[in-house]
Each structure stands twice: as C-alpha cells, then as structure tokens.
N, C-alpha and C positions, 0 to 999 in steps of 0.2 A: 129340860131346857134344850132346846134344840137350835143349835149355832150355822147359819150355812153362811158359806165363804163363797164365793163367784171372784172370777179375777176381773178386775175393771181396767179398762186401756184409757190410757190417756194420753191425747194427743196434745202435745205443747207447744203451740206454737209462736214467733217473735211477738205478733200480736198482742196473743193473750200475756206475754211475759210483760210485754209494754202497759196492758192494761192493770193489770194486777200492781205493780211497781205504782202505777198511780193514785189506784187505790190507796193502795198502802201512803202513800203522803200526803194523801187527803185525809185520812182516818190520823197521822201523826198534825197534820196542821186545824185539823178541828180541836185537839187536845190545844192548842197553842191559841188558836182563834179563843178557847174560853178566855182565857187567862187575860188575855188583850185586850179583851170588852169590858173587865175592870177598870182598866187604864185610859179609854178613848174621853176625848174631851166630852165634858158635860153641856156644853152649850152648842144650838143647833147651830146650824147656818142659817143665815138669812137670807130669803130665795127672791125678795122684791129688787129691782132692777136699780143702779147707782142713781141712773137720771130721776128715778122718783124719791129718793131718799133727800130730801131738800137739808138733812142736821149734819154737820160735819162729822157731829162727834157719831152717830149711826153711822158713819161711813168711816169713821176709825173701828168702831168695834167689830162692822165687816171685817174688816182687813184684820183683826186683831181672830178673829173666827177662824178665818179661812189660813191663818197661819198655826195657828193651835192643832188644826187637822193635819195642816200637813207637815209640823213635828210630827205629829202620831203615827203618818204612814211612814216617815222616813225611821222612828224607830221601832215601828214594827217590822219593815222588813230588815233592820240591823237586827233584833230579837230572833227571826226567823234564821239568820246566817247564820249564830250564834248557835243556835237548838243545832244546823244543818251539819255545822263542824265540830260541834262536841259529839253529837252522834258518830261520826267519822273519825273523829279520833278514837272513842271509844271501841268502836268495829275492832279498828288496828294495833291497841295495845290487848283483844282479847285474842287478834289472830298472831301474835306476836307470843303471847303468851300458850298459847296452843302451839306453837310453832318451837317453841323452848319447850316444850313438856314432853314432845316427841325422840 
C-alpha cells in the first residue's frame, strides 16, 4: 500500500470564511425547517380576490387562514431564536469549561 502525502496550500479568504459560515446555517436551518413542516397550518390560503368572494362567512375563513399563517411565521422564527441561542449558550459553557480545565 502505498500512501503519498503532497502539501496542499490553502488560501482563506474573508469571503470564503463568509460563505462557509452560511453554509453552515443553512445546512443547521434545514435540520429545523424539517421539524417545522410538521407544524405549518393544514389549510391552504385562498388565492380568489375579496370582491369576488360575495359569503361573508368565506371571507372570515380568509382572514381566519391568513392568520393561522402568520402565527406560524411569527413562531417559527421565535423557534429559530430559540435553536440560535441555546447553540450560543452552549458554545460558552463548553468554552468556559475548557477554559477551567486548563
């Protein structure tokens, strides 16, 4: 078995530290985006215009739709803060505790 080693350069630049770092929270907010698709309202919107909707009650259920949703985004991105700062805290009681062991 023959093993060859070559030294490879690599150049890092703010860029790529920018892009990577993105990466990386898109690949943890996909993990989260599952989770959340369990949760989003079951009922679609209704896309036809109010002035054509002549039932009142069709135009409460709109409005009864279109509020269901936007609970959902307003607690998915509370869910999102939540995931963002237990991650953060966690960092800090591992570098905390690395920082005690030394």
């Amino acid at each position: 078995m023959d093993i060859l080693f070559t030294k490879v350069q690599l150049n890092v630049t703010p860029c790529l530290l920018n892009d990577l770092s993105q990466f990386l929270d898109s690949l943890s907010n996909y993990y989260i985006s599952i989770e959340l698709k369990s949760y989003r309202p079951a009922r679609k919107p209704i896309t036809t215009p109010l002035s054509d909707i002549p039932n009142p009650q069709e135009i409460r259920k709109r409005k009864l739709i279109v509020r269901d949703w936007f609970f959902f985004v307003v607690w998915s991105n509370r869910v999102k803060s939540l995931f963002k700062t237990a991650a953060k805290q966690q960092k800090e009681k591992q570098e905390n505790i690395q920082a005690l062991a030394k």
